[in-house]
C-alpha positions in Angstrom: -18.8 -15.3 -23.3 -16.5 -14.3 -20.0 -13.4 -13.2 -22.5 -16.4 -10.5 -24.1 -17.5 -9.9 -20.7 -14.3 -9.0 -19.5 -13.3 -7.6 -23.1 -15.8 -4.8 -22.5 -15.4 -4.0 -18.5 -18.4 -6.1 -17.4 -18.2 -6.9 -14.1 -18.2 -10.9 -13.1 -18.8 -11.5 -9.4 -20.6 -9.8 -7.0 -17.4 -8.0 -5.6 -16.6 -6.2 -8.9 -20.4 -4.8 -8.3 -18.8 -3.5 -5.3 -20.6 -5.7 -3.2 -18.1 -6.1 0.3 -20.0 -8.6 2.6 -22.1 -11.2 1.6 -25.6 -11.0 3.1 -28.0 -14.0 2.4 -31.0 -12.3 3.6 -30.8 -9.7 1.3 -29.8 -11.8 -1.5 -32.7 -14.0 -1.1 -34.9 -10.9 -0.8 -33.3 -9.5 -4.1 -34.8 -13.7 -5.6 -38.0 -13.3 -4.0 -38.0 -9.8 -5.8 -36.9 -11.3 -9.4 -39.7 -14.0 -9.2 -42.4 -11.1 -9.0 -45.8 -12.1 -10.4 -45.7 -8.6 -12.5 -41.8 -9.3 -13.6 -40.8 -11.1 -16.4 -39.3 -14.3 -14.9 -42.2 -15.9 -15.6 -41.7 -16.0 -19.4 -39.4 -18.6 -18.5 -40.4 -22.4 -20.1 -39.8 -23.3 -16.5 -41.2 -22.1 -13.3 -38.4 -20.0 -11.4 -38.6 -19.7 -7.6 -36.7 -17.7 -5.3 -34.6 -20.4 -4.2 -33.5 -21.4 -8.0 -32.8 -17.6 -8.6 -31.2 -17.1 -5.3 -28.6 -20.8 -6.4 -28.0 -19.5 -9.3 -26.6 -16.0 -7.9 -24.1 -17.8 -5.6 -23.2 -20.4 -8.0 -22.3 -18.0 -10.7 -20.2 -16.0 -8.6 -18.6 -19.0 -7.3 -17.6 -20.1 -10.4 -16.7 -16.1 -11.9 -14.7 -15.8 -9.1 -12.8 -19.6 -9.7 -12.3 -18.2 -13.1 -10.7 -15.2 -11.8 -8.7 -17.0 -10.0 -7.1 -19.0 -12.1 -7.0 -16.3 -14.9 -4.5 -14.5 -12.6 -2.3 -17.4 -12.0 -1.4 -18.1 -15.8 
Protein backbone atom coordinates (compact mmCIF):
# COMPACT_ATOMS: atom_id res chain seq x y z
CA UNK A 1 0.00 0.00 0.00
CA UNK A 2 3.11 2.60 0.62
CA UNK A 3 4.54 1.64 -3.13
CA UNK A 4 0.65 3.08 -4.42
CA UNK A 5 0.98 5.76 -1.90
CA UNK A 6 4.15 6.91 -3.11
CA UNK A 7 3.19 5.73 -6.84
CA UNK A 8 0.60 8.47 -6.87
CA UNK A 9 2.40 11.50 -4.80
CA UNK A 10 0.73 10.82 -1.40
CA UNK A 11 2.54 12.16 1.20
CA UNK A 12 3.79 9.66 4.14
CA UNK A 13 4.95 11.40 7.24
CA UNK A 14 3.98 14.42 8.70
CA UNK A 15 6.99 16.38 7.17
CA UNK A 16 5.89 15.71 3.48
CA UNK A 17 2.54 17.49 4.84
CA UNK A 18 4.87 20.26 5.41
CA UNK A 19 4.71 19.93 8.95
CA UNK A 20 8.41 21.59 10.32
CA UNK A 21 8.29 21.13 14.24
CA UNK A 22 6.61 18.75 16.03
CA UNK A 23 4.15 20.07 18.58
CA UNK A 24 2.43 17.49 20.83
CA UNK A 25 -0.09 19.81 22.22
CA UNK A 26 -1.46 20.42 19.00
CA UNK A 27 -1.28 17.02 17.85
CA UNK A 28 -3.16 15.78 20.74
CA UNK A 29 -5.65 18.59 20.26
CA UNK A 30 -5.96 17.56 16.49
CA UNK A 31 -6.95 13.46 18.52
CA UNK A 32 -9.26 15.01 20.88
CA UNK A 33 -10.76 16.67 17.74
CA UNK A 34 -10.95 13.24 15.64
CA UNK A 35 -12.73 11.46 18.63
CA UNK A 36 -15.67 14.11 18.30
CA UNK A 37 -19.05 12.83 19.60
CA UNK A 38 -20.57 14.25 16.10
CA UNK A 39 -17.47 12.68 13.95
CA UNK A 40 -17.39 9.44 12.62
CA UNK A 41 -14.70 7.69 14.71
CA UNK A 42 -17.25 6.29 16.56
CA UNK A 43 -18.38 3.82 13.85
CA UNK A 44 -15.38 2.15 14.87
CA UNK A 45 -16.03 -1.68 16.41
CA UNK A 46 -13.78 -0.30 19.07
CA UNK A 47 -13.97 2.75 21.18
CA UNK A 48 -11.18 5.26 19.92
CA UNK A 49 -9.83 7.80 22.44
CA UNK A 50 -7.69 10.66 21.90
CA UNK A 51 -4.72 9.01 23.18
CA UNK A 52 -5.14 5.86 20.77
CA UNK A 53 -5.59 8.41 17.86
CA UNK A 54 -2.88 10.64 19.02
CA UNK A 55 -0.27 6.82 19.11
CA UNK A 56 -1.26 6.02 16.23
CA UNK A 57 -0.27 9.56 14.47
CA UNK A 58 3.37 9.25 15.85
CA UNK A 59 3.71 5.66 15.29
CA UNK A 60 2.77 5.87 11.72
CA UNK A 61 5.11 8.46 10.99
CA UNK A 62 7.73 6.80 12.82
CA UNK A 63 7.53 3.98 10.90
CA UNK A 64 6.78 6.09 7.23
CA UNK A 65 9.71 7.88 7.94
CA UNK A 66 11.92 4.33 8.82
CA UNK A 67 10.61 3.31 5.54
CA UNK A 68 11.87 6.36 3.91
CA UNK A 69 14.84 5.86 5.25
CA UNK A 70 15.83 2.86 4.21
CA UNK A 71 14.16 3.27 0.76
CA UNK A 72 16.87 5.86 0.10
CA UNK A 73 19.71 3.77 1.05
CA UNK A 74 19.03 0.80 -1.51
Amino acid sequence: MVDIAITVGLPLTLEDLGLKHFKEAEWRKVAELACDKKDTMHNMPFTVTPDLVYDAIVATDALMQAFKRQKAVH
